[in-house]
C-alpha positions as CSV (number, residue, x, y, z in Angstrom):
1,X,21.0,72.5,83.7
2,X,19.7,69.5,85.1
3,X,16.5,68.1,84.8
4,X,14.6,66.1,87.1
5,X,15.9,62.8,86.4
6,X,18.9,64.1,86.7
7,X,18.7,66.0,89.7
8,X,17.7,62.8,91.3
9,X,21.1,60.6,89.6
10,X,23.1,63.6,91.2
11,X,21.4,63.4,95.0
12,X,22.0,59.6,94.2
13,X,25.7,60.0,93.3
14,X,26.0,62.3,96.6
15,X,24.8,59.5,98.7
16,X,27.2,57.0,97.1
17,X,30.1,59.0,98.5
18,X,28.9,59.2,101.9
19,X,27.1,62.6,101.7
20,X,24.4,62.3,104.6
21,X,22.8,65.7,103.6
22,X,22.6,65.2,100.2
23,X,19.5,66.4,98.9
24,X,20.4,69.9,101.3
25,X,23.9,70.2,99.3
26,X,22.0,70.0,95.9
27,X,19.8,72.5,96.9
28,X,22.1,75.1,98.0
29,X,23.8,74.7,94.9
30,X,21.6,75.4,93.1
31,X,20.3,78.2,94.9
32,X,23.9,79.8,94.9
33,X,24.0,79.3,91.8
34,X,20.8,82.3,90.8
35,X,21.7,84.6,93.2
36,X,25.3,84.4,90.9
37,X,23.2,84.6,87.8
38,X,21.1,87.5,89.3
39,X,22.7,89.1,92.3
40,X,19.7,89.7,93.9
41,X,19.3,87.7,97.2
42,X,17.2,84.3,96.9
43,X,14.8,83.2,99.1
44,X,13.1,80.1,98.6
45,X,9.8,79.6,100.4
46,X,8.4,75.9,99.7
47,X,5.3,73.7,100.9
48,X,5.5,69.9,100.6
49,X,1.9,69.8,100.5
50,X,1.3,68.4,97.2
51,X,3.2,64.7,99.3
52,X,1.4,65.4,102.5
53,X,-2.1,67.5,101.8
54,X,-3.1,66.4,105.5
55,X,-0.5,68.0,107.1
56,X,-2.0,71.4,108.9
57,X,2.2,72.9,108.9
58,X,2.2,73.6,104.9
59,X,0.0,76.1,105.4
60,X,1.1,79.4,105.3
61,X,1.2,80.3,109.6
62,X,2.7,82.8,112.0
63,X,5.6,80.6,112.6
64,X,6.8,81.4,108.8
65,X,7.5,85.2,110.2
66,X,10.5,83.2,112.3
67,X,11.9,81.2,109.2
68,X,11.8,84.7,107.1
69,X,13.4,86.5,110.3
70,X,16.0,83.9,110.6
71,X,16.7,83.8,106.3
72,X,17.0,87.7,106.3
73,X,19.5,88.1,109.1
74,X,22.8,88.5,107.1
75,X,21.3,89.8,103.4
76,X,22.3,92.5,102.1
77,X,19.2,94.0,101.9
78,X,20.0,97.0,99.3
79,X,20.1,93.7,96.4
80,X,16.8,93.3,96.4
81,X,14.4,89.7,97.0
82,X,13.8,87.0,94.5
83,X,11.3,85.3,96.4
84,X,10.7,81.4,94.9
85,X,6.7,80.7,95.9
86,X,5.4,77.2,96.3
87,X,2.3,77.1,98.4
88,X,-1.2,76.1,98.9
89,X,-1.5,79.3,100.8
90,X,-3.3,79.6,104.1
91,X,-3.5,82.1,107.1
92,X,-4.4,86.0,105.9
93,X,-3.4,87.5,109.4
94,X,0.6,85.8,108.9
95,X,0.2,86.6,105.3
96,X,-0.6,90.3,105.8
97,X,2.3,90.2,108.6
98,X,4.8,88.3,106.4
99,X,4.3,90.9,103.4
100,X,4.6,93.8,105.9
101,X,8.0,92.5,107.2
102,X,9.5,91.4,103.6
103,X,8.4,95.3,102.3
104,X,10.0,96.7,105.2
105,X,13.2,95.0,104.7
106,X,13.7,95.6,101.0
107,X,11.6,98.5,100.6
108,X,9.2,97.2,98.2
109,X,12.1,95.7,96.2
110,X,10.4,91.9,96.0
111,X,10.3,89.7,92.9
112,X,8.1,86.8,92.7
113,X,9.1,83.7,91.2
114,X,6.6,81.0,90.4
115,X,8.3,77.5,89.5
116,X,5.3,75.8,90.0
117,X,1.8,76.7,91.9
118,X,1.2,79.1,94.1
119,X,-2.4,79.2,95.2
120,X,-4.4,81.6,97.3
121,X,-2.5,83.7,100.5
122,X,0.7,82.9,98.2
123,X,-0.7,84.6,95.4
124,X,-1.8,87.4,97.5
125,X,2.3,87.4,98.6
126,X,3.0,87.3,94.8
127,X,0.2,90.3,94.2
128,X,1.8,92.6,96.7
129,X,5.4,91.8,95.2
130,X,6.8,94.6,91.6
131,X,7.0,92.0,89.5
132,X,6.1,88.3,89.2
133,X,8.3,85.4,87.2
134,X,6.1,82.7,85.6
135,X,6.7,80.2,83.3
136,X,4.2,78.0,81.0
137,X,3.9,75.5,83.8
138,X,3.3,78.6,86.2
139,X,0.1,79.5,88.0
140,X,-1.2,81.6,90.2
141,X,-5.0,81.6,92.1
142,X,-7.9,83.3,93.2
143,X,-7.6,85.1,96.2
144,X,-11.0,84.8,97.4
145,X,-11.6,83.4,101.1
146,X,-12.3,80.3,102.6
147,X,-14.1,78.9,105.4
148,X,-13.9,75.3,106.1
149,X,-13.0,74.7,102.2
150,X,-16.2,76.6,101.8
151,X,-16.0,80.1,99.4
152,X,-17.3,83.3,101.8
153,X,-18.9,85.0,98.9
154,X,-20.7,81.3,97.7
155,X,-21.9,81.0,101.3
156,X,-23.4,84.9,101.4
157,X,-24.5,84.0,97.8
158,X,-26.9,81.1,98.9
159,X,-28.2,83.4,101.7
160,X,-29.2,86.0,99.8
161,X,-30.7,83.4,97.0
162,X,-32.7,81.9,100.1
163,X,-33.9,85.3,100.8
164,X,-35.0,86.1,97.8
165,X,-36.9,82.4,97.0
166,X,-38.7,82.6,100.0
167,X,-39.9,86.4,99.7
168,X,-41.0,85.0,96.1
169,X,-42.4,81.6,97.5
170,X,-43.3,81.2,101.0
171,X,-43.8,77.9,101.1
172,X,-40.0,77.5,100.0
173,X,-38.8,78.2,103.6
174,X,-38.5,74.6,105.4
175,X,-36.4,73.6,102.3
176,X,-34.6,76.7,102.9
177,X,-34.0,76.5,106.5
178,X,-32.5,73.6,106.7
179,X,-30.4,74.4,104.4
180,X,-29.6,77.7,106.1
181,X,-29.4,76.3,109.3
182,X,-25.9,75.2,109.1
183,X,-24.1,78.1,109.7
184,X,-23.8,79.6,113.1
185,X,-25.5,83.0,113.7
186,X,-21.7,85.4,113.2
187,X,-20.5,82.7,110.6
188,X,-22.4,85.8,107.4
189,X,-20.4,88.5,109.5
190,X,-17.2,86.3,110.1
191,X,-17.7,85.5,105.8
192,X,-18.2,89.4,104.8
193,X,-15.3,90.6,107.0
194,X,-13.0,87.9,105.5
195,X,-13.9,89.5,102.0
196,X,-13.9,92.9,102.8
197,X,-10.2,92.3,104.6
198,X,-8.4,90.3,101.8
199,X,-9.8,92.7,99.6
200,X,-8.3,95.3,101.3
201,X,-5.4,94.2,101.5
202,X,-4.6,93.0,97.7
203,X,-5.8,96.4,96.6
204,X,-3.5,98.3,99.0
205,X,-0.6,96.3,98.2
206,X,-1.1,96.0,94.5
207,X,-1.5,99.8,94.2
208,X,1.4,100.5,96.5
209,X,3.9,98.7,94.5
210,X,3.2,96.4,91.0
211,X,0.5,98.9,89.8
212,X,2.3,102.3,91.2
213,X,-0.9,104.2,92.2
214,X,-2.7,103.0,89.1
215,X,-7.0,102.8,90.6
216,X,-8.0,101.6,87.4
217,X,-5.4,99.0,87.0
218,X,-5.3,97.6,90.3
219,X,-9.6,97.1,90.6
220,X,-9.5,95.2,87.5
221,X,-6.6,92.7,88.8
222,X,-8.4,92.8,92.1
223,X,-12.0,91.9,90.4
224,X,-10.5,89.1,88.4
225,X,-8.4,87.4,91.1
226,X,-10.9,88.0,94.0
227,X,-14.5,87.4,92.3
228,X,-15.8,83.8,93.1
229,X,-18.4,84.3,90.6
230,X,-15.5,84.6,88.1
231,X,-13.6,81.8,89.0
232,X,-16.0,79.6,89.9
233,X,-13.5,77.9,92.2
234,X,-10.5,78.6,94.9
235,X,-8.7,75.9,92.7
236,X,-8.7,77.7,89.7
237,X,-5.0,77.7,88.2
238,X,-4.6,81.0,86.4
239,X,-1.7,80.9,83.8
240,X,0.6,83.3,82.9
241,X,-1.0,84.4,79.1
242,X,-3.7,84.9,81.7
243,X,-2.4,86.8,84.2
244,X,-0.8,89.0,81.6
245,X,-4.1,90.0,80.3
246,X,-5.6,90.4,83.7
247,X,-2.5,93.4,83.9
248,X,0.1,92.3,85.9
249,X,3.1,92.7,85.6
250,X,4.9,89.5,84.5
251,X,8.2,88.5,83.4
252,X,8.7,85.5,81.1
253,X,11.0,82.7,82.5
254,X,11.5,81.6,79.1
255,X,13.2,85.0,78.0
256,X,16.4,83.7,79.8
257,X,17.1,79.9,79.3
258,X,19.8,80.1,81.5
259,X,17.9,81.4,84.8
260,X,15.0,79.2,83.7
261,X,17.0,76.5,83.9
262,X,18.6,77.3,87.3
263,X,14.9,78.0,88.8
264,X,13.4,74.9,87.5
265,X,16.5,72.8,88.8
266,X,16.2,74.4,92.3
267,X,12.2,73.3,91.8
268,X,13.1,69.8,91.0
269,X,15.8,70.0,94.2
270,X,13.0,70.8,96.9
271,X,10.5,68.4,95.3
272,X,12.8,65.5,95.5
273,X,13.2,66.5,99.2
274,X,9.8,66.5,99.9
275,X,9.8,63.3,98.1
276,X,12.7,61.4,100.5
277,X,11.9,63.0,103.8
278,X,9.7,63.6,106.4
279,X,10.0,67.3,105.4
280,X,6.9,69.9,105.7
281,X,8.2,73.0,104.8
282,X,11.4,75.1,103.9
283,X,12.1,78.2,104.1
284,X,16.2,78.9,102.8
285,X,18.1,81.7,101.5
286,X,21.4,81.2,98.7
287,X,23.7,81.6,102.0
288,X,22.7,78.1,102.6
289,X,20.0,79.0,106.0
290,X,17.1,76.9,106.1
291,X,14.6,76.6,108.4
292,X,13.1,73.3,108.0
293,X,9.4,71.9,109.3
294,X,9.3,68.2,109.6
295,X,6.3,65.6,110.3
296,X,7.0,64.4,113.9
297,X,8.3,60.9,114.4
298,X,7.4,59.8,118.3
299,X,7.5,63.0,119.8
300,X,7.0,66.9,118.9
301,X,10.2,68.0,116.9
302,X,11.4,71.3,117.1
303,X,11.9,73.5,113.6
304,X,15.6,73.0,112.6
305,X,17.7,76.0,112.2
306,X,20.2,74.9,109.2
307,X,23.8,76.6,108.3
């Protein structure tokens, strides 16, 4: 299959002939092309935030309920979901709604694929799929929430060190209070209920489907993913040796050449769109439906609805 080079001489090629939607045609190929190798339905769910980090639409959002909605429509949902993650993550309300809707439409029968990265609320979409596809270059990340790019549980951390400093040494508190000072008086509550609800959520969905009622199997992947202290950072990139020995359950990309070939070629196809359009996000199925975010040119755009 091709790699990236070549993916981009055959998007080139396309455009020689006259092809306006070029880099879409590649895509769809491609796409088509594992849902023939697999016969499970494909669903391709990518962020073009690591070409436009700024952009607040890479995010995962509510509006991503509509591209799934409008990608679903005319599946046959009794195949199954290969679902192809690349995101930054974002909003735990549309991700707890978006993993909902996906288990209710192929009752629990979800596959992850990781071609790339994906970090925080899309490894929480990942966690609540059976199984999860990684390669080498695959990663998953911690699942532990953020608040202004701040950590929750390094923010109730420092409070409770600044308790204990000042009960030990008064004199400590001015330091400490200006410190302290720069959270607003619900932002603790607002950082513990954050915790407590992700948490909740990746153990309910873990232990509902990948880990099959397994309590002892599912706190230790919980622990690992969600323990700041532990990860030391939200960027962490956990591998797939890694998440192996945490206990998921992980397939190896690299078991079938073929499909790992066909997955990173699909990877290389969305990249290279991100790379020669104004595109944000997409969010396309191996019929060939995309729903497609774009950066606005002079005025708002409206999401494009693809056949």
């Amino acid at each position: 299959m091709p790699n990236w080079k070549e993916v981009l001489e055959e998007i080139q090629t396309l455009a020689k002939q006259g092809v306006t939607n070029n880099l879409d045609v590649i895509r769809r190929k491609y796409l088509l092309k594992i849902y023939k190798k697999t016969g499970r339905n494909v669903i391709a769910y990518y962020s073009g935030w690591l070409q436009r980090p700024n952009s607040i639409d890479v995010i995962v959002n509510d509006k991503d309920k509509n591209a799934f909605m409008v990608n679903i429509h005319k599946l046959d949902r009794t195949k199954g979901l290969d679902l192809i993650l690349h995101t930054p993550g974002g909003d735990l309300a549309a991700t707890e709604s978006i993993v909902d809707y996906l288990n209710q439409m192929f009752k629990n029968d979800v596959r992850a694929i990781i071609p790339q990265i994906s970090m925080s609320a899309g490894t929480m979409i990942a966690l609540s799929c059976k199984e999860i596809i990684m390669g080498k270059q695959s990663n998953l990340g911690p699942i532990d929430p953020q608040m202004g790019g701040v950590a929750c549980q390094a923010v109730l951390d420092e409070f409770e060190k600044a308790k204990d400093d000042i009960k030990a040494n008064p004199q400590a508190a001015p330091l400490w209070q200006v410190i302290v000072s720069k959270y607003h008086p619900t932002f603790l509550g607002s950082c513990r209920n954050s915790i407590d609800w992700s948490e909740k959520l990746a153990h309910d969905w873990l232990k509902r489907n990948m880990c099959a009622g397994d309590e002892t199997r599912t706190n230790k992947i919980l622990k690992e993913f969600s323990d700041h202290k532990t990860n030391k950072s939200h960027a962490r990139h956990i591998s797939k040796d890694k998440c192996k020995e945490i206990g998921l359950s992980i397939l190896d990309m690299e078991e079938d050449n073929e499909l790992q070939d066909l997955i990173l070629t699909v990877h290389h196809s969305f990249m290279h769109t991100f790379s020669q359009s104004a595109t944000t996000k997409i969010v396309e199925n191996h019929l060939g439906i995309a729903y497609v975010e774009s950066l606005p040119l002079q005025i708002p755009q409206i999401p494009q609805f693809k056949v």
